[in-house]
C-alpha positions in Angstrom: 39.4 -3.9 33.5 38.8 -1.4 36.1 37.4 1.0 34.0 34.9 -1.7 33.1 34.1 -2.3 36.6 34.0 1.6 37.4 31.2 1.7 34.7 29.5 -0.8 35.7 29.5 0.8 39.5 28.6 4.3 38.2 25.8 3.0 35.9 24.4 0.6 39.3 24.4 3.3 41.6 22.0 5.7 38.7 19.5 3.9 39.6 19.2 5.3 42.9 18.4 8.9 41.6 15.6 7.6 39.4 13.1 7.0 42.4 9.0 7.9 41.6 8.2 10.8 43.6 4.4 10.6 42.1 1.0 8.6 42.2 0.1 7.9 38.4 -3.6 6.5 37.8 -4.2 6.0 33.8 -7.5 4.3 33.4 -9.1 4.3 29.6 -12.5 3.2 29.4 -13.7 2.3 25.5 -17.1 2.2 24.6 -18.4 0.9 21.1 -21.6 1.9 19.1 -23.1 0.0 16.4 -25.4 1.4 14.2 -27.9 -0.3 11.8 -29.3 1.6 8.9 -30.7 1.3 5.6 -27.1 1.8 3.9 -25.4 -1.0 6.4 -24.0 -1.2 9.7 -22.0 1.3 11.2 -19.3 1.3 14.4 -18.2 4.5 16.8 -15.8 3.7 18.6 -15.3 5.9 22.2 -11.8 6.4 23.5 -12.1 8.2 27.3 -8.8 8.3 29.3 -8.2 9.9 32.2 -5.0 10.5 33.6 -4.3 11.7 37.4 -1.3 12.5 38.6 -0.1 13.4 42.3 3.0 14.4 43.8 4.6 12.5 47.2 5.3 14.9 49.7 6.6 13.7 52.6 5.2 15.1 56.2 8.0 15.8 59.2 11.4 14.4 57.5 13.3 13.3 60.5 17.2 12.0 59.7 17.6 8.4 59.6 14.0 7.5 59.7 12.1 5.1 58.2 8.4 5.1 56.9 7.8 8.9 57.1 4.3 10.0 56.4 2.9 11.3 53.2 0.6 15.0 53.2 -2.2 15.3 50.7 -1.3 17.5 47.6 -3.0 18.5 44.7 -4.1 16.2 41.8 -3.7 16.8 38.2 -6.3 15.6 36.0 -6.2 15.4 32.5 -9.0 13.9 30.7 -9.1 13.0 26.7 -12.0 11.3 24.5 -11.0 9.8 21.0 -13.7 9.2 18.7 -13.3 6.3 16.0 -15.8 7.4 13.2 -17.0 4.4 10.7 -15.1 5.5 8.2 -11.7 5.4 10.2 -10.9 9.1 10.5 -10.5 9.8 14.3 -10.9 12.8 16.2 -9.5 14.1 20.1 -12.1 16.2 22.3 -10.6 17.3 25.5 -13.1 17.6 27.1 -16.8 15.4 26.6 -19.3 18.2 26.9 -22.4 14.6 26.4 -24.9 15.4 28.9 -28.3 16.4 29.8 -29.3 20.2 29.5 -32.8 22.0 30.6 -34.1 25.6 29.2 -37.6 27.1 29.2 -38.6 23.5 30.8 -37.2 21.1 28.3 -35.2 18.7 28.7 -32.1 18.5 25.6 -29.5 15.1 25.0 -26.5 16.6 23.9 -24.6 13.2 22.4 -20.7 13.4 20.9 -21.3 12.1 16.6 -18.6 11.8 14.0 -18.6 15.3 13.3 -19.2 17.3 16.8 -22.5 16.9 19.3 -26.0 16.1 18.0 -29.0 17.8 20.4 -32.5 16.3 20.6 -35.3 16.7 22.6 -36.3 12.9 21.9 -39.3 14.0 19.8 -37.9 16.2 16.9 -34.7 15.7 14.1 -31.5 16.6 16.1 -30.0 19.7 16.0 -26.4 19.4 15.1 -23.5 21.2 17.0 -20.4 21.7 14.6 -16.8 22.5 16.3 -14.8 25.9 15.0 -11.4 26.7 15.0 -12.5 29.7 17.4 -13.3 27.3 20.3 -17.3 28.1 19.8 -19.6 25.9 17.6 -22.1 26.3 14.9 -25.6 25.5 15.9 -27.6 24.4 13.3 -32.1 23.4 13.2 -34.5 23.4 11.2 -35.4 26.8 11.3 -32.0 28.3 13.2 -28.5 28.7 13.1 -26.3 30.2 16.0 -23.2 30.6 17.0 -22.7 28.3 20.7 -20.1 28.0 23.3 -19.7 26.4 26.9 -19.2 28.6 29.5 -17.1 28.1 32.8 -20.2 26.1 34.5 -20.3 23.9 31.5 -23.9 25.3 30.3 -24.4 25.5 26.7 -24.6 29.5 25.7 -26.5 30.1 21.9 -26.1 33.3 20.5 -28.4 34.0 17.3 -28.6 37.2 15.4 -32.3 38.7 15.2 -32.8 40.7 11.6 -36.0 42.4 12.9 -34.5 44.4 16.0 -31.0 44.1 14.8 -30.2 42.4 18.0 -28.2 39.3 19.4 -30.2 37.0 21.2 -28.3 34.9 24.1 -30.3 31.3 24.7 -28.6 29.1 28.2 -28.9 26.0 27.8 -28.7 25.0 31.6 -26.2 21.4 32.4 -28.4 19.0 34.7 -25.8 17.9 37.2 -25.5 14.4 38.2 
C-alpha cells in the first residue's frame, strides 16, 4: 500500500517539471483551386502552415515573487506549403517563392502548379519552372531553357548558355515587394 501511494505522489508531483516555457502559434491556412477544362474538372489543393515559436524569458527574477515580467526574445518561424495535385500525389515546398517579379519593364506571375512554378506575363503560354535535386530549377519557353535559382533577396536569377560567344548569360528577375 505505501508503495502505491508513494507512486502515486512521485507521478503527481512530475507534473510540476513539465511547465511551457514557450509561445506556440500554429496557424494553417488551405486554399483550393478548381480547374475546368476540356478533359474535366480538376482540384489543387494549398496546404500553408506557419509555425512560430518563442521562448519565455523572465525579466528581474526576484525570490518569492509573483507575476514577474517577460523580455522580448527571438521568434522562430518555420513556414511549409503542401500542394495536393488532382491526381493525389502531394508535394512539400518550404518555402512559396508565388509572387510578382519585374525585369527589362515587365511585369512576370510566378504561380506554384503540380509540378514546380508556372511564369507568365498574362499575354504569352507560361514558362514553366521545374525543381532539381541541386536546389536550382529548369527554366523552360518557347524558344529558351536555363538553368534558375532564388537568391538571398528572393529575386529569380536565369542563367542561359549563349553558343555564339560561348558565354553564360545571367537574367534577374527582380521580386516586387508588397
Amino acid at each position: 500500500m505505501r508503495t502505491i501511494l508513494l507512486g502515486i505522489m512521485a507521478f503527481a508531483f512530475s507534473f510540476h517539471g513539465q511547465s511551457q516555457n514557450k509561445n506556440v502559434t500554429d496557424v494553417t491556412k488551405t486554399t483550393t483551386t478548381k480547374v475546368t477544362t476540356n478533359e474535366g474538372e480538376k482540384k489543387f489543393v494549398k496546404e500553408e502552415n506557419v509555425k512560430e515559436v518563442q521562448n519565455i524569458e523572465l525579466k528581474d527574477e526576484k525570490a518569492n515573487t509573483l507575476n514577474i515580467e517577460t523580455k522580448p526574445s527571438a521568434v522562430s518561424v518555420t513556414s511549409t506549403t503542401k500542394i495536393t495535385n488532382p491526381d493525389g500525389s502531394t508535394r512539400t515546398v518550404d518555402i512559396d517563392r508565388s509572387s510578382y517579379y519585374t525585369s527589362n519593364g515587365n511585369r512576370y506571375e510566378l504561380v506554384l502548379d503540380a509540378s514546380g512554378y508556372t511564369m507568365s506575363d498574362g499575354l504569352k503560354k507560361p514558362a514553366l519552372l521545374r525543381k532539381t535535386t541541386t536546389n536550382s530549377y529548369v527554366y523552360r519557353n518557347k524558344n529558351k531553357t536555363a538553368i534558375g535559382y532564388f537568391d538571398v533577396n528572393g529575386n529569380l536569377v536565369l542563367e542561359t548558355y549563349d553558343d555564339k560567344t560561348d558565354k553564360v548569360l545571367v537574367e534577374t528577375y527582380t521580386i516586387i515587394k508588397k
